[in-house]
TORLO-225811 format. One record per residue: residue number from 1; residue in one letter; y, x, z of N, C-alpha, C in turn. Coordinates in nm, 3 decimals, padded with zeros to 5 digits. Atoms other than C-alpha are relative to their C-alpha. Example, Ala and Ser with C-alpha at 12.3 -4.5 7.8 and 13.67 -1.06 7.14 Angstrom:
2
REC vomar torkol  nnorth   neast     nup canorth  caeast    caup  cnorth   ceast     cup
REC     1      a -00.119  00.089  00.000 -00.450  01.230  00.780  00.120  00.090  00.000
REC     2      s -00.119 -00.082 -00.006 -00.106  01.367  00.714  00.109 -00.077  00.073
// end
This chain:
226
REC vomar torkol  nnorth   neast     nup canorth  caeast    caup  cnorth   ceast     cup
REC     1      x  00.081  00.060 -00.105  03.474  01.830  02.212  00.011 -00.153 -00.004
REC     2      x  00.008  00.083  00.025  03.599  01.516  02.198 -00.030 -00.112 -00.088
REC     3      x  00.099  00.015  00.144  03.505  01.461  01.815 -00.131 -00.025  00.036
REC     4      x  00.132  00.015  00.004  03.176  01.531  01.914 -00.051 -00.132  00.092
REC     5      x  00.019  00.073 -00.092  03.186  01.335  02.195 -00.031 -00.185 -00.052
REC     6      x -00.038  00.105  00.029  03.307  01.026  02.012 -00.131  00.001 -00.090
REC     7      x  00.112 -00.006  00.115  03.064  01.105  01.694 -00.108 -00.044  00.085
REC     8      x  00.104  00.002 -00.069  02.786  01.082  01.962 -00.012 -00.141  00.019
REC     9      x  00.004  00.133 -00.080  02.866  00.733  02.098 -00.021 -00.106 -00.108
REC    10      x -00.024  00.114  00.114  02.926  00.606  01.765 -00.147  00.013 -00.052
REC    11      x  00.121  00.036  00.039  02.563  00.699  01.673 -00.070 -00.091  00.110
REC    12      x  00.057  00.115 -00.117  02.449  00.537  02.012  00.022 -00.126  00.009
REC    13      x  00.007  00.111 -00.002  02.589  00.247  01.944 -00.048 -00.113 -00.116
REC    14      x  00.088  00.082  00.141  02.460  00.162  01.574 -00.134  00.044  00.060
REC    15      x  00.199 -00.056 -00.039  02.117  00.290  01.764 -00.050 -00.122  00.057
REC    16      x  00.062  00.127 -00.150  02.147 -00.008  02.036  00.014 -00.119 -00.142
REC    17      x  00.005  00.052  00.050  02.251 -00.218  01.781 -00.125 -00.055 -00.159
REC    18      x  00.140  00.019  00.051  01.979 -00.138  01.549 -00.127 -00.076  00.058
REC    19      x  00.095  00.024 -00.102  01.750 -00.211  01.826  00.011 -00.205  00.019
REC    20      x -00.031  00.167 -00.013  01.936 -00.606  01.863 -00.068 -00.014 -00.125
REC    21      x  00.041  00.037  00.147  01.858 -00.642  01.503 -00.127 -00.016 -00.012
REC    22      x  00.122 -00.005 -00.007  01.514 -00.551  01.559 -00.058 -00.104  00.076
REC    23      x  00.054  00.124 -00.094  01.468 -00.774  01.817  00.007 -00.165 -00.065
REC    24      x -00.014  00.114  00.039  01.600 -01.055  01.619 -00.135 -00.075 -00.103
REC    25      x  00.082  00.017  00.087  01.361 -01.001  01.328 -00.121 -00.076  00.082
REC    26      x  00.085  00.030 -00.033  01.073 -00.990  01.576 -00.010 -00.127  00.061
REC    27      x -00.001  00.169 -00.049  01.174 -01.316  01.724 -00.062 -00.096 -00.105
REC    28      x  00.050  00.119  00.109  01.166 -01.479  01.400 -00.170  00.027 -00.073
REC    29      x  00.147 -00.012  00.032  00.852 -01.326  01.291 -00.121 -00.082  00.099
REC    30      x  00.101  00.064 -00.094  00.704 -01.490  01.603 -00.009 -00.155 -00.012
REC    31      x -00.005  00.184  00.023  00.867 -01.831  01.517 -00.053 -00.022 -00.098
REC    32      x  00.059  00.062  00.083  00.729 -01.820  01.209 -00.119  00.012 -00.006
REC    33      x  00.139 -00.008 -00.005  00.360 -01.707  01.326 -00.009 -00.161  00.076
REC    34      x  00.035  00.061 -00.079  00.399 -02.001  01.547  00.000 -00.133 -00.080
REC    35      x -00.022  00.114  00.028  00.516 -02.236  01.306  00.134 -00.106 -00.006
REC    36      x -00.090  00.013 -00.043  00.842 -02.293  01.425  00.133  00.020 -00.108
REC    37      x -00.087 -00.045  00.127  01.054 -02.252  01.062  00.175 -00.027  00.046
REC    38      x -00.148  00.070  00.010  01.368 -02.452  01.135  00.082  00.168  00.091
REC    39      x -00.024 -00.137 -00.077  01.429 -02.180  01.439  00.004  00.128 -00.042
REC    40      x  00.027 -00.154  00.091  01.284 -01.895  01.212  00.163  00.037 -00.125
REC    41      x -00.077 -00.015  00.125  01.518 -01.954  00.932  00.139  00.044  00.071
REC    42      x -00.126 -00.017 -00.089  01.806 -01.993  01.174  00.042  00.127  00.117
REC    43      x  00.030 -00.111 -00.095  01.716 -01.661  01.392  00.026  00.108 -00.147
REC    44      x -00.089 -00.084  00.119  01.737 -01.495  01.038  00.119  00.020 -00.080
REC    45      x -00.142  00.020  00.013  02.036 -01.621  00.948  00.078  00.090  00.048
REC    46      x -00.106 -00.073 -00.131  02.176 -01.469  01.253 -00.045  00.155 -00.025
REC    47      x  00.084 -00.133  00.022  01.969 -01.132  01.179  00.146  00.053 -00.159
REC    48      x -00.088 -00.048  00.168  02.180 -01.118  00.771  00.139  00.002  00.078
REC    49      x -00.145 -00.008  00.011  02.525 -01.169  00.968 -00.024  00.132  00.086
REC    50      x  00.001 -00.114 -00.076  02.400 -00.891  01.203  00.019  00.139 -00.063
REC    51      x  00.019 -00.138  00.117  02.343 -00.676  00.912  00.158  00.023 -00.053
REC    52      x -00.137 -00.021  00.016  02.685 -00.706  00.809  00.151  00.053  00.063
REC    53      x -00.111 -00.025 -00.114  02.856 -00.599  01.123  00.047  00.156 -00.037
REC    54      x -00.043 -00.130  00.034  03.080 -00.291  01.099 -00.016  00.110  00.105
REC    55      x  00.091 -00.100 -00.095  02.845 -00.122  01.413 -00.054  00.063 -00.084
REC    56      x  00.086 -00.027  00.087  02.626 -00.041  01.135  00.051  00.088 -00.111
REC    57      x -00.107 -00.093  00.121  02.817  00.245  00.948 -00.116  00.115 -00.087
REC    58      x  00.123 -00.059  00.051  02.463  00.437  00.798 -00.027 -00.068 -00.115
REC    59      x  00.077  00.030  00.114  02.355  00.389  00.464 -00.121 -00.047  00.007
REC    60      x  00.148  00.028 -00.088  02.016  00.472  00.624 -00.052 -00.122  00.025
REC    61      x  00.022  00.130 -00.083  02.005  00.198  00.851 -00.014 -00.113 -00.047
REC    62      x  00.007  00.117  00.000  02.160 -00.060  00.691 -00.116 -00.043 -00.145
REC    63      x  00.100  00.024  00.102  01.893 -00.037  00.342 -00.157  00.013  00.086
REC    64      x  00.111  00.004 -00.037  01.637  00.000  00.630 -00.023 -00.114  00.071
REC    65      x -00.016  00.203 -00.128  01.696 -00.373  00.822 -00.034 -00.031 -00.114
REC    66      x -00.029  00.105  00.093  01.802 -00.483  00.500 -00.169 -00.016 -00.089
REC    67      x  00.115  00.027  00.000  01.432 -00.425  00.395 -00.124 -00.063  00.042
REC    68      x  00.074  00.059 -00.067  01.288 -00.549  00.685  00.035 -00.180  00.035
REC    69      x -00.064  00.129  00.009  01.514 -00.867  00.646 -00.075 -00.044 -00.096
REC    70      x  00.099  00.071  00.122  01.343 -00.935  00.268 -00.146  00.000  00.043
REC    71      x  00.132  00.019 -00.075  01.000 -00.858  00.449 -00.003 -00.106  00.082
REC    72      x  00.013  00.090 -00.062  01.032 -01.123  00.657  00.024 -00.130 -00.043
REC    73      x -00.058  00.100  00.077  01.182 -01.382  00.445 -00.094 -00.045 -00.055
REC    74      x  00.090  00.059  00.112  00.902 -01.342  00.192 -00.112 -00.035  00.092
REC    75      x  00.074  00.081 -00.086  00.674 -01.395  00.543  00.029 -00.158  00.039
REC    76      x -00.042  00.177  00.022  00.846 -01.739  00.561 -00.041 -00.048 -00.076
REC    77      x  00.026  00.113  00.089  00.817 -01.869  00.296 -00.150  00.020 -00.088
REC    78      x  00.178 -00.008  00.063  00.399 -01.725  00.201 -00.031 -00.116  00.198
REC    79      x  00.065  00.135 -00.097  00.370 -01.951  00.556  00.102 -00.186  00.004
REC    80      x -00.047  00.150  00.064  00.584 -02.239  00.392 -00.104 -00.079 -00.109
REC    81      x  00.041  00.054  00.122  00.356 -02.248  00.134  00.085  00.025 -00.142
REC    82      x -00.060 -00.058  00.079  00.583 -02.094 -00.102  00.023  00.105 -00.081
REC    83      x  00.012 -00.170  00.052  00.460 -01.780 -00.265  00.062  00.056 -00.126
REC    84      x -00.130 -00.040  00.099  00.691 -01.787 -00.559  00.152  00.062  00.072
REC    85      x -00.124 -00.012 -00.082  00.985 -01.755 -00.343 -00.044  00.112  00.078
REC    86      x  00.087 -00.092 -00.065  00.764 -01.514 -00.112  00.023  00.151 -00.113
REC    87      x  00.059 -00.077  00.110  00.686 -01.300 -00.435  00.185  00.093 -00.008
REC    88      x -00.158 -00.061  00.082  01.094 -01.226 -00.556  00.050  00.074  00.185
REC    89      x -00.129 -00.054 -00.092  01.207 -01.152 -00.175 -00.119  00.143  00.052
REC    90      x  00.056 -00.107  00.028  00.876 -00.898 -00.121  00.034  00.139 -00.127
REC    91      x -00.069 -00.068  00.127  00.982 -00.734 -00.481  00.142  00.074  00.041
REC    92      x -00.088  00.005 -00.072  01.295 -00.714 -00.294 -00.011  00.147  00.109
REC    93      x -00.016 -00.059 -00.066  01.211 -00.522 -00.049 -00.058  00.093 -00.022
REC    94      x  00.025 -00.122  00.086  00.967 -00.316 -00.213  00.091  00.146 -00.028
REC    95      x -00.114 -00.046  00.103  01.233 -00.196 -00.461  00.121  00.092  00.164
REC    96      x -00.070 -00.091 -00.110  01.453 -00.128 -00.093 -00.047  00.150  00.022
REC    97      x  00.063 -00.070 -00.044  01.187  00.075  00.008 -00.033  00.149 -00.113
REC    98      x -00.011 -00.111  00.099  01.208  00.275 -00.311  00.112  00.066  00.011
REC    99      x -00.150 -00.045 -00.019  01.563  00.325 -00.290 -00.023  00.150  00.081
REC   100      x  00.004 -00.072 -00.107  01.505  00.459  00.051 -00.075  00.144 -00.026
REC   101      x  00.049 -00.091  00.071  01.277  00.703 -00.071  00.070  00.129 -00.092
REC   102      x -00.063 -00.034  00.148  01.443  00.814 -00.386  00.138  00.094  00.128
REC   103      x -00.101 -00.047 -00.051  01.742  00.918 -00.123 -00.025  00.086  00.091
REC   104      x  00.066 -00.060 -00.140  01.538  01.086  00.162  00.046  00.165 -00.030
REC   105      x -00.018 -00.128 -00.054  01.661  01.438  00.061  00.110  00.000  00.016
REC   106      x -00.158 -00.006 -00.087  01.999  01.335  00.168 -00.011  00.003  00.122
REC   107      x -00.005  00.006 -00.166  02.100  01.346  00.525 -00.007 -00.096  00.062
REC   108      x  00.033  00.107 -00.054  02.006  01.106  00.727 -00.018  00.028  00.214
REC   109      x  00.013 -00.014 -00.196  01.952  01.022  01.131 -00.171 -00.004  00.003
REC   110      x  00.162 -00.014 -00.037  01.544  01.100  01.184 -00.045 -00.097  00.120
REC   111      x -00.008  00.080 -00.047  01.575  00.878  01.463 -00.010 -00.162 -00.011
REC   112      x -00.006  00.147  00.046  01.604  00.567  01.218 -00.069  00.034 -00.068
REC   113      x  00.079  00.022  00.068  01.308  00.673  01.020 -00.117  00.009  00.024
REC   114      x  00.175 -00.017 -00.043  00.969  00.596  01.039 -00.067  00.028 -00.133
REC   115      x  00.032 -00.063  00.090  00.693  00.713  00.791  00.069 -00.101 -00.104
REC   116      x -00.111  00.063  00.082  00.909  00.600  00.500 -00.152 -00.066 -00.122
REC   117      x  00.104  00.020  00.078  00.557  00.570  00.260 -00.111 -00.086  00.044
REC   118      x  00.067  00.042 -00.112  00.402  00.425  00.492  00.026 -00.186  00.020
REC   119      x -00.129  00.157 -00.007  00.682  00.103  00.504 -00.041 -00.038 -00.106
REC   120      x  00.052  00.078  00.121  00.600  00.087  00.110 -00.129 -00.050 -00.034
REC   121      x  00.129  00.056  00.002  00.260  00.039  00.188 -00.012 -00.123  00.056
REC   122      x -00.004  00.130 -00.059  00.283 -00.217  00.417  00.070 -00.110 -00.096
REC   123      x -00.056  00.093  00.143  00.531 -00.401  00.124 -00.150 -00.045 -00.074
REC   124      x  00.115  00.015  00.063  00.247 -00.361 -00.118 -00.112 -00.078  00.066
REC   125      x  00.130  00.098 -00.013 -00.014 -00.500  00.101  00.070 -00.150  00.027
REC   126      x -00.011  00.136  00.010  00.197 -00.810  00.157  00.045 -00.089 -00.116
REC   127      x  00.040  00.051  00.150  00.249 -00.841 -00.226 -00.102 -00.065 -00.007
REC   128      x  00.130  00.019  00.048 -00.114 -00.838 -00.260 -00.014 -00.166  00.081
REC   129      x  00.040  00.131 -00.071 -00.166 -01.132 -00.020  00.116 -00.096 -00.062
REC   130      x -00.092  00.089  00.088  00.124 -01.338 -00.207 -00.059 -00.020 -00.109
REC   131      x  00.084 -00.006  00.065 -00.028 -01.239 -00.501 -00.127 -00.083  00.005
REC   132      x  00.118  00.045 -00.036 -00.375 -01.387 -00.352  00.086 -00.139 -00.004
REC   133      x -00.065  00.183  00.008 -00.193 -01.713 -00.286  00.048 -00.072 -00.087
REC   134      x  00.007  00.027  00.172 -00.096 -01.732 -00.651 -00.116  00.004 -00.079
REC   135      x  00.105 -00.045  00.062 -00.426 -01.648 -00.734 -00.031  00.086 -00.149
REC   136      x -00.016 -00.146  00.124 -00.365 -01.356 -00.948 -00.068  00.114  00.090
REC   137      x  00.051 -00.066 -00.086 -00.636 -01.208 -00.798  00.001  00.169 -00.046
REC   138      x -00.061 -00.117  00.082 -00.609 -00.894 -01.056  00.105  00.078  00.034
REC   139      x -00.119 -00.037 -00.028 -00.295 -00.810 -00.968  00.002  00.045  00.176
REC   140      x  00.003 -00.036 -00.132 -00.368 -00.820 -00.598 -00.072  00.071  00.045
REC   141      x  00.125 -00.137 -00.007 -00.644 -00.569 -00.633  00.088  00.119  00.004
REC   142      x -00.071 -00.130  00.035 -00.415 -00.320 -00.775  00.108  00.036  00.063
REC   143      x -00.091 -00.042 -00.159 -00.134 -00.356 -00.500 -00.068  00.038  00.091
REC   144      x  00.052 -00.105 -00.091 -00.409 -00.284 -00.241 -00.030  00.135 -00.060
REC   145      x  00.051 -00.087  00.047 -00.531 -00.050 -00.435  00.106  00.143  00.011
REC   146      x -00.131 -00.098 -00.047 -00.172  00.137 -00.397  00.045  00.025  00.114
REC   147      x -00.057 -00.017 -00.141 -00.143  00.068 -00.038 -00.122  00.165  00.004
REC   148      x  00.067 -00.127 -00.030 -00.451  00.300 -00.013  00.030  00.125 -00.089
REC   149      x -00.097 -00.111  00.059 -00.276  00.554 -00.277  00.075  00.081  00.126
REC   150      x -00.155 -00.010 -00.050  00.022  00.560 -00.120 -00.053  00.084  00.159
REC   151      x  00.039 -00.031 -00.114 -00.177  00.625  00.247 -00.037  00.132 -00.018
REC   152      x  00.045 -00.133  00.013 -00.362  00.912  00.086  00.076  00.124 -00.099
REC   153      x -00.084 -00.091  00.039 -00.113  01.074 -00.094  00.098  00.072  00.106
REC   154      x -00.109 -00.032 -00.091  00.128  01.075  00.179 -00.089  00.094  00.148
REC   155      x  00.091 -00.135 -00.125 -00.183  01.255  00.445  00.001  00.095 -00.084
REC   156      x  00.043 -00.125  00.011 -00.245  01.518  00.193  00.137  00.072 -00.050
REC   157      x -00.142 -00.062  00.075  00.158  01.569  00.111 -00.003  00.047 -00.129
REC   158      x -00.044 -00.033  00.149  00.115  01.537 -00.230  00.085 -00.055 -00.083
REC   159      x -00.116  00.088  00.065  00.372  01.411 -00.448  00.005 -00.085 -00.154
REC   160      x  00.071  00.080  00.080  00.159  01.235 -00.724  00.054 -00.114  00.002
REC   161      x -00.077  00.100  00.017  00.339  00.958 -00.837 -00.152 -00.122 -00.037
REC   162      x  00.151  00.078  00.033 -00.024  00.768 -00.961 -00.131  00.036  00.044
REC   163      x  00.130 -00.024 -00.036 -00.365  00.732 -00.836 -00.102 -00.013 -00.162
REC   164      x  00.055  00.047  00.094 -00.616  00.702 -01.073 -00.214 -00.035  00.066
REC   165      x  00.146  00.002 -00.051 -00.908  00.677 -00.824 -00.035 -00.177  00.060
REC   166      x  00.040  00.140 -00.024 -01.110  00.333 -00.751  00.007 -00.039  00.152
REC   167      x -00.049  00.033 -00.125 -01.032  00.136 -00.456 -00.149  00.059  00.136
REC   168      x  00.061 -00.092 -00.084 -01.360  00.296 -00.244 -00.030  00.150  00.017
REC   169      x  00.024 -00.114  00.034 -01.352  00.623 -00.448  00.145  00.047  00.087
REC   170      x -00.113 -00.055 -00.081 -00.949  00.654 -00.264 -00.071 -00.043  00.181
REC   171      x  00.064 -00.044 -00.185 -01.131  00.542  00.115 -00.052  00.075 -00.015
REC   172      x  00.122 -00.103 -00.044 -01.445  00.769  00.089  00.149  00.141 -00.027
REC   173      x -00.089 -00.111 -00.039 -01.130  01.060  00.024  00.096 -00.028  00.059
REC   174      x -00.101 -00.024 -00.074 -00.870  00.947  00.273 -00.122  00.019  00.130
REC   175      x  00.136 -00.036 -00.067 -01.218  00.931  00.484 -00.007  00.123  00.077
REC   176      x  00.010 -00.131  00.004 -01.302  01.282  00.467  00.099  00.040  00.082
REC   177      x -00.082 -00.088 -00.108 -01.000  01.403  00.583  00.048 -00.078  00.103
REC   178      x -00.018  00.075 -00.080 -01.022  01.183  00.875  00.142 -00.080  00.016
REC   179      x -00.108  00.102  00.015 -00.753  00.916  00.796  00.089 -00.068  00.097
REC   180      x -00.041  00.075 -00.103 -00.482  00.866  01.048 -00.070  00.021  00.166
REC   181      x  00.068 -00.023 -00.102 -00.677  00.993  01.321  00.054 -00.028  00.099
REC   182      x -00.074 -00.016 -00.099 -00.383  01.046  01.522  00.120 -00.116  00.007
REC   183      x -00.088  00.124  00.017 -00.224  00.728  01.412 -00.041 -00.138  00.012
REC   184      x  00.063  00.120  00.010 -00.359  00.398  01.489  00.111 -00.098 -00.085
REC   185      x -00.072  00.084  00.086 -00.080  00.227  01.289 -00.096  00.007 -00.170
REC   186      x  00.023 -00.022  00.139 -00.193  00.400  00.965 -00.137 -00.024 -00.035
REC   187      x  00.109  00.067  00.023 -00.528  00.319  01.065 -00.037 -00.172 -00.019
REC   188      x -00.016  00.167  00.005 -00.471 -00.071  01.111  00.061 -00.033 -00.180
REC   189      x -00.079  00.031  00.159 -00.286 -00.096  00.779 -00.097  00.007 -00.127
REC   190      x  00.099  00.023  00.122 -00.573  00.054  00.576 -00.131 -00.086  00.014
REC   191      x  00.095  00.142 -00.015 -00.859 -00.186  00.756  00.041 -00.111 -00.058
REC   192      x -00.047  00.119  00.025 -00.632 -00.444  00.736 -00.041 -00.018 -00.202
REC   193      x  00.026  00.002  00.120 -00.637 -00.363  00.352 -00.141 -00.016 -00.056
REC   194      x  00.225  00.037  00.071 -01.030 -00.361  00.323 -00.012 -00.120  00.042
REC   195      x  00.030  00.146 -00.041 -01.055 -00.656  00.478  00.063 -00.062 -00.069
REC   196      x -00.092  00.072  00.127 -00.772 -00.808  00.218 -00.127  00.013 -00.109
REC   197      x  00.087 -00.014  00.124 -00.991 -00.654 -00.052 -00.117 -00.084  00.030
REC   198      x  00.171  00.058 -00.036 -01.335 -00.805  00.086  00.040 -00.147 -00.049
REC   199      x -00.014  00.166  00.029 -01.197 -01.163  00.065  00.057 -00.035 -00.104
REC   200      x -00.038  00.007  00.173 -01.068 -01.107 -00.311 -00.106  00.014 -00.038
REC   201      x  00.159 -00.039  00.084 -01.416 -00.970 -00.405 -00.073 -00.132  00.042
REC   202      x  00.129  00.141 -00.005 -01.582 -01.291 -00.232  00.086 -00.086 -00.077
REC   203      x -00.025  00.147  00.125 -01.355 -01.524 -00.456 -00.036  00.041 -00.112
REC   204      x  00.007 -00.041  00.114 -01.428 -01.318 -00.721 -00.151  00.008 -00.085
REC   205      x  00.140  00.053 -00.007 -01.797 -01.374 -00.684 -00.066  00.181  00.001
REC   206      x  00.033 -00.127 -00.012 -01.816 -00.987 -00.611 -00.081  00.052  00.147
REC   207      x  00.041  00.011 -00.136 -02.055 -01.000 -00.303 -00.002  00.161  00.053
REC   208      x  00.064 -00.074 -00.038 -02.208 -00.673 -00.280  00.102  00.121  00.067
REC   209      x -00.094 -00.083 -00.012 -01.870 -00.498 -00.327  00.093 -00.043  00.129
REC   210      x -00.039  00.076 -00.109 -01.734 -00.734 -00.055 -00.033  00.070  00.158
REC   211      x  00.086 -00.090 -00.060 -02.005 -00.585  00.184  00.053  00.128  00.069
REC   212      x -00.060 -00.113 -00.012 -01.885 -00.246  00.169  00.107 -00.038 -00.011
REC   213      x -00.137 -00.014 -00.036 -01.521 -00.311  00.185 -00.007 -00.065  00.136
REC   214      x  00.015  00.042 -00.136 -01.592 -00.519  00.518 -00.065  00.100  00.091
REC   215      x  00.086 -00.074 -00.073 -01.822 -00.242  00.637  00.119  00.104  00.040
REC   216      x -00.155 -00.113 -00.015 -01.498  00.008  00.563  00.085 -00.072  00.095
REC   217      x -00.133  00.100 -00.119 -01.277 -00.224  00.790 -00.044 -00.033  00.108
REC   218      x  00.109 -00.009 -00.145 -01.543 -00.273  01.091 -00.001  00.133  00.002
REC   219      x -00.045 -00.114 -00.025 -01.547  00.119  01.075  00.090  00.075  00.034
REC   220      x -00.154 -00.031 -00.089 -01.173  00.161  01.093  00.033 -00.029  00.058
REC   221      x -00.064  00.078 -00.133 -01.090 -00.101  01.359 -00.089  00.076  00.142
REC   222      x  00.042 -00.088 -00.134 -01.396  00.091  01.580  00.093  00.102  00.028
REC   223      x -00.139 -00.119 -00.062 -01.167  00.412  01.550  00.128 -00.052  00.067
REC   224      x -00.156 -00.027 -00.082 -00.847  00.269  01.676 -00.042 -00.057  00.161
REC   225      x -00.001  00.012 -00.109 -01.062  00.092  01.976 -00.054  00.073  00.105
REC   226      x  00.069 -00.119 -00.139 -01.282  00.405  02.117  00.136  00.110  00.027
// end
């Protein structure tokens, strides 16, 4: 009884503490939407010693901050103007996000996971926009191009390691089977991605295709607001 008792508290308290951590990130994510770096950098700082604390006794957990720590980093520094530096700490977290994956039929707390495929998508689409800021526009096609994979592999639970379908030939079939219906996250993520794509096709002098990927992203943002 008391085992259990104790076991219990000790997950409750890497839970609350997860939760500080979280909060920290989102701080700095706000200082750095705002502009505010010196603060940002220094709010993350404090976020990496957080990660290190010995509250944090989960494997889980701590390769799941520690992901959302390189996600944010490489958001610093693509709003420093720095998308080299951006590029290695995205890669970074990516690669976390594989890990995480790769381990998921171990035991874990369900409590500390969210769609786990879902996380690598979101990576990938902020490759692609790093990518874009390097202007390797090529390259940033084919990371969206995996966010929407990755979206429609993971609705139809298949375990296809490669797409081989074109970036409107994978919408018109995550489409169909009404995409996220019940998720407005998973719906924001793949607009967000058409709308990424649309503004690669207009540098690319690809109007028409532009068009329709903006039309796909005005279609998905109506679903998450009726």
């Amino acid at each position: 009884m008391i085992a259990s008792l104790l076991k219990e508290s000790v997950i409750q308290q890497e839970l609350l503490w997860r939760k500080l951590y979280l909060c920290a990130i989102g701080f700095a994510s706000k200082l750095i939407e705002d502009g505010r770096y010196p603060q940002a950098i220094e709010i993350l700082e404090i976020a990496t010693d957080l990660l290190s604390t010995d509250y944090i006794q989960s494997a889980d957990v701590s390769q799941e901050l520690d992901g959302l720590l390189k996600d944010t980093h490489a958001y610093y520094y693509s709003r420093r103007g720095k998308p080299s530096a951006a590029l290695q700490y995205i890669i970074g977290a990516a690669n976390t996000e594989k890990q995480i994956i790769a381990s998921s039929n171990k035991s874990h707390h369900d409590v500390y996971r969210p769609s786990i495929p879902i996380r690598l998508a979101r990576c990938h689409l902020h490759r692609a926009y790093i990518l874009q800021q390097l202007h390797r526009f090529g390259d940033a096609m084919k990371y969206m191009q995996r966010v929407l994979s990755i979206v429609d592999i993971h609705l139809r639970d298949d375990m296809k390691s490669e797409s081989t379908f074109s970036v409107n030939e994978t919408y018109h079939r995550s489409a169909k089977r009404e995409i996220g219906a019940d998720d407005p996250e998973i719906i924001l993520l793949v607009a967000v991605t058409h709308h990424n794509i649309a503004v690669i096709q207009i540098l690319m002098g690809h109007i028409g295709d532009a068009c329709i990927s903006s039309q796909n992203c005005r279609r998905l943002c109506r679903a998450v607001v009726m």
